[in-house]
Gaussian input, Z-matrix of N, CA and C with variables (Angstrom, degrees):
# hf/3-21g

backbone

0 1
 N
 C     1     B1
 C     2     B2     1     A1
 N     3     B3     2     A2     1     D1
 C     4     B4     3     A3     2     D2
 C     5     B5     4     A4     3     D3
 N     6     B6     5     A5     4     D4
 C     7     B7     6     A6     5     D5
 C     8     B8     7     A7     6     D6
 N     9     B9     8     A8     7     D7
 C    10    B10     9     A9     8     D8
 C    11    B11    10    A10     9     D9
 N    12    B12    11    A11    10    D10
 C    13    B13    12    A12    11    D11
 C    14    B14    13    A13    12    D12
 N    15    B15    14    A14    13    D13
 C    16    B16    15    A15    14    D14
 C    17    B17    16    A16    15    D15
 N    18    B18    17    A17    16    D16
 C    19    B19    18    A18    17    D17
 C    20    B20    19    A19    18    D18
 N    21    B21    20    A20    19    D19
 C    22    B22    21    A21    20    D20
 C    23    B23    22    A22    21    D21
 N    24    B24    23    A23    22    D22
 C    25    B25    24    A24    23    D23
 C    26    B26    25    A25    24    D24
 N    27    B27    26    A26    25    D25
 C    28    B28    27    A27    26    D26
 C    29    B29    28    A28    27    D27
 N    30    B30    29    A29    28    D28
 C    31    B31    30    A30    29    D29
 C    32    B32    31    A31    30    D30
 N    33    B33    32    A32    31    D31
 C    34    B34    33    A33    32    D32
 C    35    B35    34    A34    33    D33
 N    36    B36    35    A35    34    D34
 C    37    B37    36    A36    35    D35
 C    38    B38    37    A37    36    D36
 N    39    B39    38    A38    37    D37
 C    40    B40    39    A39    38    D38
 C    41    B41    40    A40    39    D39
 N    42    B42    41    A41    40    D40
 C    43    B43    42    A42    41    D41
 C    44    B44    43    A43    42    D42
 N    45    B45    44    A44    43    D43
 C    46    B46    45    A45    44    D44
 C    47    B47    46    A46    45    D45
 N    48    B48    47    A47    46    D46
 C    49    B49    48    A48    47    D47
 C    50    B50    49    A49    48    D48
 N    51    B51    50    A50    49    D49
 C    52    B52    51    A51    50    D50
 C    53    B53    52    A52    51    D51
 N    54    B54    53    A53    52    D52
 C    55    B55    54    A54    53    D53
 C    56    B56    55    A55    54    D54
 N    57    B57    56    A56    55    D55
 C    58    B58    57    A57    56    D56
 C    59    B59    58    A58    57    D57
 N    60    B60    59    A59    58    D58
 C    61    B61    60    A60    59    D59
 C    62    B62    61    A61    60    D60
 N    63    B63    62    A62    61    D61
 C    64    B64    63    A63    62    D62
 C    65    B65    64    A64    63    D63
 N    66    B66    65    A65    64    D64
 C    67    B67    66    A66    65    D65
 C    68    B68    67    A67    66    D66
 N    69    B69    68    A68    67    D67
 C    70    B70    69    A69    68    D68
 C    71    B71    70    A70    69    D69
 N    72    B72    71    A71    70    D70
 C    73    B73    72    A72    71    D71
 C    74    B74    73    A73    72    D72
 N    75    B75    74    A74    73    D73
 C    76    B76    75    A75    74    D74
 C    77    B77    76    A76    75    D75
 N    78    B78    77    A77    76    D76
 C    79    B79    78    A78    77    D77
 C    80    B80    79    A79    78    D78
 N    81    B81    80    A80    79    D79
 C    82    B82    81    A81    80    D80
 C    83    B83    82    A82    81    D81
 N    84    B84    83    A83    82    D82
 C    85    B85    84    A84    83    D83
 C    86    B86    85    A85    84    D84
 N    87    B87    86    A86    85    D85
 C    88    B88    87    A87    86    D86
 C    89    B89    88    A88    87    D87
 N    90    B90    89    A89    88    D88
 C    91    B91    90    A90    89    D89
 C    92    B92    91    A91    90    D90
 N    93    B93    92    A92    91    D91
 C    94    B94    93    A93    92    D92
 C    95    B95    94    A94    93    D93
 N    96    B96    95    A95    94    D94
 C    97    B97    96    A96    95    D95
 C    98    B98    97    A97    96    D96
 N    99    B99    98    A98    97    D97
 C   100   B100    99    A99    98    D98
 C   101   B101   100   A100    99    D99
 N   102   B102   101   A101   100   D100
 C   103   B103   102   A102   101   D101
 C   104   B104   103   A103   102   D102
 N   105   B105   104   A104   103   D103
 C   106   B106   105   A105   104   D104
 C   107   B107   106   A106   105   D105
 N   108   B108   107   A107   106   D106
 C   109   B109   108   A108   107   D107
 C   110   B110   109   A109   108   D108
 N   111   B111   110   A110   109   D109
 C   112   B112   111   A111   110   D110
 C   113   B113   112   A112   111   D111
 N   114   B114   113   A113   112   D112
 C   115   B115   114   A114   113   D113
 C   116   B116   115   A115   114   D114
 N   117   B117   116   A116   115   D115
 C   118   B118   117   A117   116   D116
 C   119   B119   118   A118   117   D117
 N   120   B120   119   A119   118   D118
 C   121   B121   120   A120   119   D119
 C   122   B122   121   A121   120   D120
 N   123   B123   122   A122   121   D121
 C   124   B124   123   A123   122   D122
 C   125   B125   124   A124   123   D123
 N   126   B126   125   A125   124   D124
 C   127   B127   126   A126   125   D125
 C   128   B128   127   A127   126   D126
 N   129   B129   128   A128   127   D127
 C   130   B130   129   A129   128   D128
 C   131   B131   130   A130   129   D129
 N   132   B132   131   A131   130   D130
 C   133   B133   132   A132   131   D131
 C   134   B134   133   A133   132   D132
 N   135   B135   134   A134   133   D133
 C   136   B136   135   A135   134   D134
 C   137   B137   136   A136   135   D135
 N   138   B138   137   A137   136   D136
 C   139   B139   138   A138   137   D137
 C   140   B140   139   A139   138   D138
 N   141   B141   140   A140   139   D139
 C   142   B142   141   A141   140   D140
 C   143   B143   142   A142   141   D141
 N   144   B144   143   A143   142   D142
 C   145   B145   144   A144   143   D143
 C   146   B146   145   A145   144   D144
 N   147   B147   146   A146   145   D145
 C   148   B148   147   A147   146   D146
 C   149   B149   148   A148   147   D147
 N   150   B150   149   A149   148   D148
 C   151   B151   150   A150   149   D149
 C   152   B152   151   A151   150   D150
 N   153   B153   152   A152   151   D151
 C   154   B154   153   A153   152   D152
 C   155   B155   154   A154   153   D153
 N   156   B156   155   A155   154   D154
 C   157   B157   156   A156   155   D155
 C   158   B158   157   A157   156   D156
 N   159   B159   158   A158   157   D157
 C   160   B160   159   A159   158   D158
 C   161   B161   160   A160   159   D159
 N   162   B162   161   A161   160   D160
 C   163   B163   162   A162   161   D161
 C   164   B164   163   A163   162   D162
 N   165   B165   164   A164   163   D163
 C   166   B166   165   A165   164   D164
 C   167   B167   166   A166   165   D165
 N   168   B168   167   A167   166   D166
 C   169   B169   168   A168   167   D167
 C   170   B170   169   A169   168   D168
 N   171   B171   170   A170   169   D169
 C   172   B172   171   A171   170   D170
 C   173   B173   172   A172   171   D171
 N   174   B174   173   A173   172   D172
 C   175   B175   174   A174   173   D173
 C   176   B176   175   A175   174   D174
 N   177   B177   176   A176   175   D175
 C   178   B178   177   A177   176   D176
 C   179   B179   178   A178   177   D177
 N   180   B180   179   A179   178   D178
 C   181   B181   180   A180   179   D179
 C   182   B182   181   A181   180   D180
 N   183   B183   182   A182   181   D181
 C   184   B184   183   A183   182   D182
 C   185   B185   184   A184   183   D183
 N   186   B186   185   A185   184   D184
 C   187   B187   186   A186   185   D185
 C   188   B188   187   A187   186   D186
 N   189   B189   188   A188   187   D187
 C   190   B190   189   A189   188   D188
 C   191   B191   190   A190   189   D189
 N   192   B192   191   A191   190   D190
 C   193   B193   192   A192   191   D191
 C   194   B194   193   A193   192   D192
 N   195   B195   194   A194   193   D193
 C   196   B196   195   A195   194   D194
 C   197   B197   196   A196   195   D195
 N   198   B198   197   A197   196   D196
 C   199   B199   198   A198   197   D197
 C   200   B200   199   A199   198   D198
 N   201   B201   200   A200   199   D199
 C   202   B202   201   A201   200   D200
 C   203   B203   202   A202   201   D201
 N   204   B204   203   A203   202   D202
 C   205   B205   204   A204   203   D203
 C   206   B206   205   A205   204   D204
 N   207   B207   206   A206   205   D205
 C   208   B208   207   A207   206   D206
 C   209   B209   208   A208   207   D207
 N   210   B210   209   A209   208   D208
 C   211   B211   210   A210   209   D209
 C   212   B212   211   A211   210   D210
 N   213   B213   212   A212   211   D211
 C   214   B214   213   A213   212   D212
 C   215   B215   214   A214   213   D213
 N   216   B216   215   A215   214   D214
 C   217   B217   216   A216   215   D215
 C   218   B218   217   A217   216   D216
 N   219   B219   218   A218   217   D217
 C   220   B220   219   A219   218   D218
 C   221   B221   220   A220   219   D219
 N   222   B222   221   A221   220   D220
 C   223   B223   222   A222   221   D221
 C   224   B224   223   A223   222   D222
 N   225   B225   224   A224   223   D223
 C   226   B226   225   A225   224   D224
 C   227   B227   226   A226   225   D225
 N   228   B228   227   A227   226   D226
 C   229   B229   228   A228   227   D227
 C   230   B230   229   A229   228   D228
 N   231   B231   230   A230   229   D229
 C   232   B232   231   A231   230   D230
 C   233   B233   232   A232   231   D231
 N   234   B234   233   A233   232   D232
 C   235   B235   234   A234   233   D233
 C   236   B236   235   A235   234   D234
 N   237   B237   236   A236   235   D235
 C   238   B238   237   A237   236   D236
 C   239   B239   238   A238   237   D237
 N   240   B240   239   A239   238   D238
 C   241   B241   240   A240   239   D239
 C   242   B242   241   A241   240   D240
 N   243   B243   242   A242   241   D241
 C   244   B244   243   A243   242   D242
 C   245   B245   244   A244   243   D243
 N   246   B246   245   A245   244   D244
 C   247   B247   246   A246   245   D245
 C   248   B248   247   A247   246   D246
 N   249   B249   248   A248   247   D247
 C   250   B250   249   A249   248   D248
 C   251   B251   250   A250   249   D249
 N   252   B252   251   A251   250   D250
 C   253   B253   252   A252   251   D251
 C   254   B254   253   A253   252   D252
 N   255   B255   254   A254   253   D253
 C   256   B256   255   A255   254   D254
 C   257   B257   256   A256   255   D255
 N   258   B258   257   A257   256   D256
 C   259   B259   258   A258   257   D257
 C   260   B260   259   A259   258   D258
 N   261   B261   260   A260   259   D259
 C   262   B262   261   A261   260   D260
 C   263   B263   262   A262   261   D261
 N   264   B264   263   A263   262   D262
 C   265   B265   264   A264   263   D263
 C   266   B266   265   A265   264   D264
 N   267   B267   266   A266   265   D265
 C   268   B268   267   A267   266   D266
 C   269   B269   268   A268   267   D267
 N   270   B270   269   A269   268   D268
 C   271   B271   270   A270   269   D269
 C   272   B272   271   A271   270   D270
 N   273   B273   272   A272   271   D271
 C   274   B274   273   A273   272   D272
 C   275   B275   274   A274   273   D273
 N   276   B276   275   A275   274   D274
 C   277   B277   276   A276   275   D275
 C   278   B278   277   A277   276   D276
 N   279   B279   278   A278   277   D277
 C   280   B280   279   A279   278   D278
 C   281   B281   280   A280   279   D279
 N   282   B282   281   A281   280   D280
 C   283   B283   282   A282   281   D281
 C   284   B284   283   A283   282   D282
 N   285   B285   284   A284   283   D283
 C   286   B286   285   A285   284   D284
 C   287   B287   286   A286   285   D285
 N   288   B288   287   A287   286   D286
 C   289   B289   288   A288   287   D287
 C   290   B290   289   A289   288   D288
 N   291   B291   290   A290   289   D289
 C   292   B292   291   A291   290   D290
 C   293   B293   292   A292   291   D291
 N   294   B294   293   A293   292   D292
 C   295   B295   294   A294   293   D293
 C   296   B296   295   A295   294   D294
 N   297   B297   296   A296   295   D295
 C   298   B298   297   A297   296   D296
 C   299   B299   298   A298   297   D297
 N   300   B300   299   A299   298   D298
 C   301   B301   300   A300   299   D299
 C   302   B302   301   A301   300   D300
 N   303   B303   302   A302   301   D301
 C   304   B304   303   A303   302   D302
 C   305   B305   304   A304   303   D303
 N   306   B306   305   A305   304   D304
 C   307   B307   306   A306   305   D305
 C   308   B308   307   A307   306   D306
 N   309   B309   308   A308   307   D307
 C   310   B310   309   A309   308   D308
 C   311   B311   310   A310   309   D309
 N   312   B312   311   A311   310   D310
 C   313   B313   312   A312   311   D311
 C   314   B314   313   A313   312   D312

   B1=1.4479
   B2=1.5270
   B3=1.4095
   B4=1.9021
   B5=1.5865
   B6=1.2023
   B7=1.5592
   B8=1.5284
   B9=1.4387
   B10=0.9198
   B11=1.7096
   B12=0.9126
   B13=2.0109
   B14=1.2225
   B15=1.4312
   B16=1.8214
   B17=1.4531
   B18=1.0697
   B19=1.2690
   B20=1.1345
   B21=1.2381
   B22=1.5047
   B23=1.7585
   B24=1.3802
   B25=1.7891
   B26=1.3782
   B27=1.4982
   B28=1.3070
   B29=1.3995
   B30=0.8779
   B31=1.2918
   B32=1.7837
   B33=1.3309
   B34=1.0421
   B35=1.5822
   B36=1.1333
   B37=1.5565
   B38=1.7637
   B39=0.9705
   B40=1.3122
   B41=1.2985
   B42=1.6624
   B43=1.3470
   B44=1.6651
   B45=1.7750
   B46=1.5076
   B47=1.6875
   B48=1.9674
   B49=1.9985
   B50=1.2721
   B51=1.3767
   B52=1.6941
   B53=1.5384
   B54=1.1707
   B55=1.5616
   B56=1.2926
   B57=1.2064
   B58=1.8419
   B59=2.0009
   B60=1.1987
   B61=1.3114
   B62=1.9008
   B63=1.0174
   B64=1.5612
   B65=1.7367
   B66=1.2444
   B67=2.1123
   B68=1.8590
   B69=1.5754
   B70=2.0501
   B71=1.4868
   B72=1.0886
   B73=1.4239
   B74=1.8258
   B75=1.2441
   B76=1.3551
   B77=1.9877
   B78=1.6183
   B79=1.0800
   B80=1.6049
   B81=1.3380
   B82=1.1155
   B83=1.7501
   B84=1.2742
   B85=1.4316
   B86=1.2103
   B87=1.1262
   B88=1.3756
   B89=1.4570
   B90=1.8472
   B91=1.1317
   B92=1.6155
   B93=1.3399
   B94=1.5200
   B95=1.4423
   B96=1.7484
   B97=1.7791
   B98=0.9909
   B99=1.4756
   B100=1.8826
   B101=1.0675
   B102=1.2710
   B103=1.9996
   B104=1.9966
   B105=0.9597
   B106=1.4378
   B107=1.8361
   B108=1.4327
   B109=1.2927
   B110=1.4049
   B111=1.4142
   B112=1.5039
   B113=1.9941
   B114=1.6278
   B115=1.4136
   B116=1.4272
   B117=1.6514
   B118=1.8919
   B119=2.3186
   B120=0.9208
   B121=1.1995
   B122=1.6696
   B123=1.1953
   B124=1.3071
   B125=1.5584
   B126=1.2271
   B127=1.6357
   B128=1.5812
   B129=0.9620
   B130=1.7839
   B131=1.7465
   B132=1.0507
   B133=1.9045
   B134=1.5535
   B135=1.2739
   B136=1.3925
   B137=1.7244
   B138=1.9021
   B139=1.9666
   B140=1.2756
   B141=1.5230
   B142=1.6310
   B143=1.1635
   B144=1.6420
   B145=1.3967
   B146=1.6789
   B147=1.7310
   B148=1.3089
   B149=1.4151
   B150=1.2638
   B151=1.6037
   B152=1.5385
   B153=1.2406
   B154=1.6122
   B155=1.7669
   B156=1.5810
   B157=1.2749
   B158=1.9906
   B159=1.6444
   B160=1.0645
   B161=2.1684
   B162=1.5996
   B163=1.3435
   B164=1.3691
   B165=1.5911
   B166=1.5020
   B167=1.0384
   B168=1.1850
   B169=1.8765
   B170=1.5529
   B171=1.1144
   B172=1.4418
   B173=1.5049
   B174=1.5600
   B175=1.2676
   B176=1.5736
   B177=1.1291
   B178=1.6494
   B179=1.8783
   B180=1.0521
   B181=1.4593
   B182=1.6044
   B183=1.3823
   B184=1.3966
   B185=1.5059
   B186=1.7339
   B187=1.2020
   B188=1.3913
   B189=1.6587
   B190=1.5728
   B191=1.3378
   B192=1.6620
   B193=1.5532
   B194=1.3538
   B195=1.4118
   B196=1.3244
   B197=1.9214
   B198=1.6662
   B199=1.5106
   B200=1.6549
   B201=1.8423
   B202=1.1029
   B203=1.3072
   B204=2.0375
   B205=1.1388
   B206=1.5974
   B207=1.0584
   B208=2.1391
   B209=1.4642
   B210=1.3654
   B211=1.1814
   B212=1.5857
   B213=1.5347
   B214=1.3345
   B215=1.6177
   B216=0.8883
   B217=1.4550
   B218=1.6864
   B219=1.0661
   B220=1.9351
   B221=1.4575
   B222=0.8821
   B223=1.7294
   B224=1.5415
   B225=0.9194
   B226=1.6141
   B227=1.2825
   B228=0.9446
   B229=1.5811
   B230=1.8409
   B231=1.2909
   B232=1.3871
   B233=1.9083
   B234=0.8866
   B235=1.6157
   B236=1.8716
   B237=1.0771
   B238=1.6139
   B239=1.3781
   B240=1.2195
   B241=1.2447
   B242=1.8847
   B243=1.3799
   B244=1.3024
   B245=1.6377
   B246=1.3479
   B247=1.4643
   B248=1.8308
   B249=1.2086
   B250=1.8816
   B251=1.4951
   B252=1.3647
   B253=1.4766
   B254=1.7857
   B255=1.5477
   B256=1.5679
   B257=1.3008
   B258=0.8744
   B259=1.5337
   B260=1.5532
   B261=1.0135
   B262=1.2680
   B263=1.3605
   B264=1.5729
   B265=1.1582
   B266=1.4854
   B267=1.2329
   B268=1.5228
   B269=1.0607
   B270=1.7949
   B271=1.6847
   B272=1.3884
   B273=1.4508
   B274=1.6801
   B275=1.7421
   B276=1.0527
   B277=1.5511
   B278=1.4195
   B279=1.4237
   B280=1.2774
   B281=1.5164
   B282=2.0825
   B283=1.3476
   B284=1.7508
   B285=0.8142
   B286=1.4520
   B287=1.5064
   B288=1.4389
   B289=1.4633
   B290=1.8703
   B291=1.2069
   B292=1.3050
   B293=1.3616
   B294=1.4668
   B295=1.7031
   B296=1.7675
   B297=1.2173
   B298=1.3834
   B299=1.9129
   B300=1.7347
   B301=1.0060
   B302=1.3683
   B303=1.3843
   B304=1.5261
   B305=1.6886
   B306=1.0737
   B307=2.3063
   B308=1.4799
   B309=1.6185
   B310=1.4297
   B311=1.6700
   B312=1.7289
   B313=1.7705
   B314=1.4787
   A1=109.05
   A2=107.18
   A3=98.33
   A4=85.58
   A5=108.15
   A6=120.27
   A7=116.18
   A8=140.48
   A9=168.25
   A10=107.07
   A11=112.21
   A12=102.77
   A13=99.21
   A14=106.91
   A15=123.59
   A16=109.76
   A17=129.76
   A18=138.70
   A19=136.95
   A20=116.69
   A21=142.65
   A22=103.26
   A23=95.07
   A24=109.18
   A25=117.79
   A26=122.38
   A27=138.77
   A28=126.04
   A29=136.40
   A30=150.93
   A31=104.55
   A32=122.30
   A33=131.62
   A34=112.98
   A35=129.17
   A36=147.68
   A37=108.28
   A38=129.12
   A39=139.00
   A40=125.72
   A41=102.27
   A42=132.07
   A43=90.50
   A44=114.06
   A45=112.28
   A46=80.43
   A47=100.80
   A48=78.74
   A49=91.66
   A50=124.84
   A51=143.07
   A52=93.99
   A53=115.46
   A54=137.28
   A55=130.34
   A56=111.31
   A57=123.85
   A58=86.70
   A59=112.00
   A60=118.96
   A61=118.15
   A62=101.39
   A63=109.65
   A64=103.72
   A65=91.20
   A66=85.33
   A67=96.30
   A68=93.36
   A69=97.53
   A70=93.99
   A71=131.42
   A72=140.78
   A73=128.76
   A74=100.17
   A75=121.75
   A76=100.16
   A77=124.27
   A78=99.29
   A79=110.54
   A80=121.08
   A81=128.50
   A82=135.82
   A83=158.24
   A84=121.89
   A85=139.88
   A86=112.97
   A87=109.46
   A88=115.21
   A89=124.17
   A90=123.21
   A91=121.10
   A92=110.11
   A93=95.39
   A94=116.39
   A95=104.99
   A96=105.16
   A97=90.95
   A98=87.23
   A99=110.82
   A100=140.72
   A101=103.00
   A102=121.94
   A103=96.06
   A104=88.16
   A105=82.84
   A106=103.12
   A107=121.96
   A108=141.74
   A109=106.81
   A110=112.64
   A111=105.21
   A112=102.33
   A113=87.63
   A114=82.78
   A115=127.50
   A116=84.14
   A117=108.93
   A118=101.76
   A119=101.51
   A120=110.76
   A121=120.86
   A122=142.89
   A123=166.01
   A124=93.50
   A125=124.59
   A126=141.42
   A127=114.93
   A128=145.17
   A129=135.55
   A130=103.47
   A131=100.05
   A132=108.15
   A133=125.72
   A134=106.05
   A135=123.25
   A136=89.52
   A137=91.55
   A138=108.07
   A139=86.08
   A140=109.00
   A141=127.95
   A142=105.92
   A143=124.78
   A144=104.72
   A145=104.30
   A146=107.58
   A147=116.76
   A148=111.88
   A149=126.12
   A150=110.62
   A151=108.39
   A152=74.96
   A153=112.49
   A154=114.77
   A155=114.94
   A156=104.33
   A157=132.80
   A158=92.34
   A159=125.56
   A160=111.77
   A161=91.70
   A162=94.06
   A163=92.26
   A164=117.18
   A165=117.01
   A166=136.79
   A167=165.42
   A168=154.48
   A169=93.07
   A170=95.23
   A171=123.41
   A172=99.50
   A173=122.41
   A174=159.99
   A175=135.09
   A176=122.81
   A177=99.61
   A178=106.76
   A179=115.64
   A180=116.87
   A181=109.55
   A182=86.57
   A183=102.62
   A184=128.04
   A185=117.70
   A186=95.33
   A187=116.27
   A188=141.94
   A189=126.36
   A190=95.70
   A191=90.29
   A192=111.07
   A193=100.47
   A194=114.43
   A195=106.02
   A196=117.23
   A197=80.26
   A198=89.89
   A199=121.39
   A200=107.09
   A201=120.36
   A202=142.21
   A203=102.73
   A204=139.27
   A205=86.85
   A206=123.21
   A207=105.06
   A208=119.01
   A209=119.99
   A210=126.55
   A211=124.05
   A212=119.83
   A213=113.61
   A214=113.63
   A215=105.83
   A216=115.56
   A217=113.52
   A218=99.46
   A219=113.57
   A220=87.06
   A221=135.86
   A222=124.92
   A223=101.44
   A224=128.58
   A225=151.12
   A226=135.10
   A227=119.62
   A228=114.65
   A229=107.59
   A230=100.74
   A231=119.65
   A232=123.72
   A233=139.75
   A234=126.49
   A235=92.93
   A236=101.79
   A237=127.56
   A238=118.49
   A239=108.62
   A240=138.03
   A241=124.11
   A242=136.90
   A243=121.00
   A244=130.07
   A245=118.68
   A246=127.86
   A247=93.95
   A248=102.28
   A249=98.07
   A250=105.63
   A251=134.77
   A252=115.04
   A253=79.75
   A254=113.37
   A255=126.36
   A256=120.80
   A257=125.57
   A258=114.52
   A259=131.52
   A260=138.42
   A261=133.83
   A262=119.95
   A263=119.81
   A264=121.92
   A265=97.04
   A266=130.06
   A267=134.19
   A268=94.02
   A269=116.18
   A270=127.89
   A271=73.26
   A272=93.11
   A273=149.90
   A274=98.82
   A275=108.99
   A276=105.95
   A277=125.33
   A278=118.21
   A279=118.68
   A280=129.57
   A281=101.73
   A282=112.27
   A283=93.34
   A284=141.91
   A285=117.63
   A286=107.18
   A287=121.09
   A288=109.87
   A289=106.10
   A290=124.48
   A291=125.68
   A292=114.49
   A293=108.10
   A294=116.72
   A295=114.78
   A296=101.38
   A297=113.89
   A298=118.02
   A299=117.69
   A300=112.72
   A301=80.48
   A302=105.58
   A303=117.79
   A304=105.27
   A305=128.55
   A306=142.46
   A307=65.57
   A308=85.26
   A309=106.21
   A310=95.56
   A311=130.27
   A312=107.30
   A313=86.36
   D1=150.85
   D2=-161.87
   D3=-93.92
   D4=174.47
   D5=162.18
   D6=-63.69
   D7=157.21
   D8=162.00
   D9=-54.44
   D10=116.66
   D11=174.98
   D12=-91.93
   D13=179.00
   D14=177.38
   D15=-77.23
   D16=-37.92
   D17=144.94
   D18=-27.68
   D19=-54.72
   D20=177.14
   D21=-66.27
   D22=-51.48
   D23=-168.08
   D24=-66.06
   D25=-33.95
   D26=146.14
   D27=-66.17
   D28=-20.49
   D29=148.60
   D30=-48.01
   D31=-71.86
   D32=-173.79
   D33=-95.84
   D34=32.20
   D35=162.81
   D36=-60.42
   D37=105.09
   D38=-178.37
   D39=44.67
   D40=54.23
   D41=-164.29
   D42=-127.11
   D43=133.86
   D44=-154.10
   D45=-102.81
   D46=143.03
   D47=-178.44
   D48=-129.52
   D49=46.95
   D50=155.98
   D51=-39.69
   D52=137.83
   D53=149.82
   D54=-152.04
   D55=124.96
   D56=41.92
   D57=-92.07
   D58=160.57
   D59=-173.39
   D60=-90.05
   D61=149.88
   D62=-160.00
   D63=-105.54
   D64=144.71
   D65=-177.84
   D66=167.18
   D67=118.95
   D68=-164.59
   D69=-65.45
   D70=-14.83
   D71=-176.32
   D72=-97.98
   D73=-1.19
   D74=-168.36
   D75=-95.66
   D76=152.68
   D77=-170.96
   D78=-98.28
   D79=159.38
   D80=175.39
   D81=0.64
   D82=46.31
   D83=-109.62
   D84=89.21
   D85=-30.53
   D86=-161.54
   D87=-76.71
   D88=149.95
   D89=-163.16
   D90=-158.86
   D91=108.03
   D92=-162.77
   D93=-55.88
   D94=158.02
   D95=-164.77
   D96=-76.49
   D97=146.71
   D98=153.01
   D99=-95.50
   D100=43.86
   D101=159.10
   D102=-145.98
   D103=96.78
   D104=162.51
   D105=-88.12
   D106=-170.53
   D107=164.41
   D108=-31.85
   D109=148.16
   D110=172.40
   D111=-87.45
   D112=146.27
   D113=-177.14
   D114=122.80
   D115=-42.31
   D116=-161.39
   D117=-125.15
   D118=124.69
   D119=174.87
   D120=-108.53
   D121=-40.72
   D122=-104.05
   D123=-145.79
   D124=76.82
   D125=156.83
   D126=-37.82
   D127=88.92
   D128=-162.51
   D129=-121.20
   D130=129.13
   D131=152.14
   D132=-90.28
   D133=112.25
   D134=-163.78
   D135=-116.55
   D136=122.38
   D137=162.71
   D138=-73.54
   D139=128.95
   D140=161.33
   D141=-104.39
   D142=137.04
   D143=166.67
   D144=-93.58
   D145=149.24
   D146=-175.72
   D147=-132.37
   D148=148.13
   D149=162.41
   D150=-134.56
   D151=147.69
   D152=-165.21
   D153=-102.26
   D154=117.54
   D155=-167.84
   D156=22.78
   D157=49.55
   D158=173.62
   D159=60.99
   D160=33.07
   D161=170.71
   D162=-115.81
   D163=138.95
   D164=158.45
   D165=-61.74
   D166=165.11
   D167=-150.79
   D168=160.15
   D169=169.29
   D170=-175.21
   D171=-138.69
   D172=134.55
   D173=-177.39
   D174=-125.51
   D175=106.09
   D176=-166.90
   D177=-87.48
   D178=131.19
   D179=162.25
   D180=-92.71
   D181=153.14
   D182=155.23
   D183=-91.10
   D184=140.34
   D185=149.56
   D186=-165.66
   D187=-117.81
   D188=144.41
   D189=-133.19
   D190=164.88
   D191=-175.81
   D192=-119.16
   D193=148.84
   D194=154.50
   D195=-132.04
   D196=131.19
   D197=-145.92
   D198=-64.10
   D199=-2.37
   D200=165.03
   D201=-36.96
   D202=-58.71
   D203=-140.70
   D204=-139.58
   D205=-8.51
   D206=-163.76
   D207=46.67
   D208=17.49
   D209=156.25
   D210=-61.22
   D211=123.66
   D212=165.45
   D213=-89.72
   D214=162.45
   D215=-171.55
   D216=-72.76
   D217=-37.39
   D218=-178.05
   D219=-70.09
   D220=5.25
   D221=178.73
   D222=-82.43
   D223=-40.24
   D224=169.32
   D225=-110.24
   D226=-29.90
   D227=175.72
   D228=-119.54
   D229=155.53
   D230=161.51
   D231=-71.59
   D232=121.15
   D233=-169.35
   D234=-152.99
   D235=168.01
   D236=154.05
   D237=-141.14
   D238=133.75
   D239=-179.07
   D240=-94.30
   D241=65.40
   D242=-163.15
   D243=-51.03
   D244=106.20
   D245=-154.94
   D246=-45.73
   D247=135.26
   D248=-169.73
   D249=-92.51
   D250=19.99
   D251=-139.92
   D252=-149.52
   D253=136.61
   D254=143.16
   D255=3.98
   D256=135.11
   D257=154.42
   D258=-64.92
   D259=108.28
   D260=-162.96
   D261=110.47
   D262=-21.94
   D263=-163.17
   D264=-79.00
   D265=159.82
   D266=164.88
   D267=-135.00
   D268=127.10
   D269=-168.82
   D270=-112.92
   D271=160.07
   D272=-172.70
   D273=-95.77
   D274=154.38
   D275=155.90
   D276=-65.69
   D277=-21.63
   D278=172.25
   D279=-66.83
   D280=-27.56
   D281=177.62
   D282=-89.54
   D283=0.42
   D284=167.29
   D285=-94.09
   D286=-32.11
   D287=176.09
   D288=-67.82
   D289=-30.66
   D290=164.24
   D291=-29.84
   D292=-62.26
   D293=-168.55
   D294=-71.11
   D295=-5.88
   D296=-168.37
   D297=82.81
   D298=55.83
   D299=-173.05
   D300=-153.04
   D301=126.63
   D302=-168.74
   D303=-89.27
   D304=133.80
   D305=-154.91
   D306=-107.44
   D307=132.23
   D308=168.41
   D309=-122.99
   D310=127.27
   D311=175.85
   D312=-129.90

């Protein structure tokens, strides 16, 4: 197993990395994939701002980082991500660091 970078370690700073991951709000099962992008390892929830029939909002996407370069992965590749959460629920950055997916805003 390689070492951990400084990058990496801040990245994952009070980020829970229980698995399979626990959350009363999280759905049934659910489990991030295990092949992300080649290249990219590091699954992140990023607040995007978006607007919506010309109201502004904020949205979190998914996607990967790679903590090398600050490259996201949607910069280049095509992927899906299965939304992990209830319907209705709107997580916090705190419930995604819960599941083990580090909120990037």
């Amino acid at each position: 197993m390689s070492e951990i970078t400084k990058a990496e370690a801040e990245l994952y700073r009070g980020v829970d990395r229980a698995n399979p991951p626990q959350h009363e709000k999280l759905i049934t099962g659910w489990l991030p994939p295990e092949a992300p992008p080649e290249g990219y390892k590091y699954l992140v929830a990023i607040l995007a701002p978006v607007r919506i029939e010309g109201v502004q909002d904020y949205m979190w996407i998914l996607d990967y980082l790679d903590t090398d370069t600050a490259i996201f992965a949607s910069e280049d590749h095509e992927f899906e991500v299965p939304w992990p959460w209830q319907a209705g629920f709107k997580p916090t950055g705190n419930d995604w660091d819960a599941i083990g997916i580090p909120h990037l805003m």
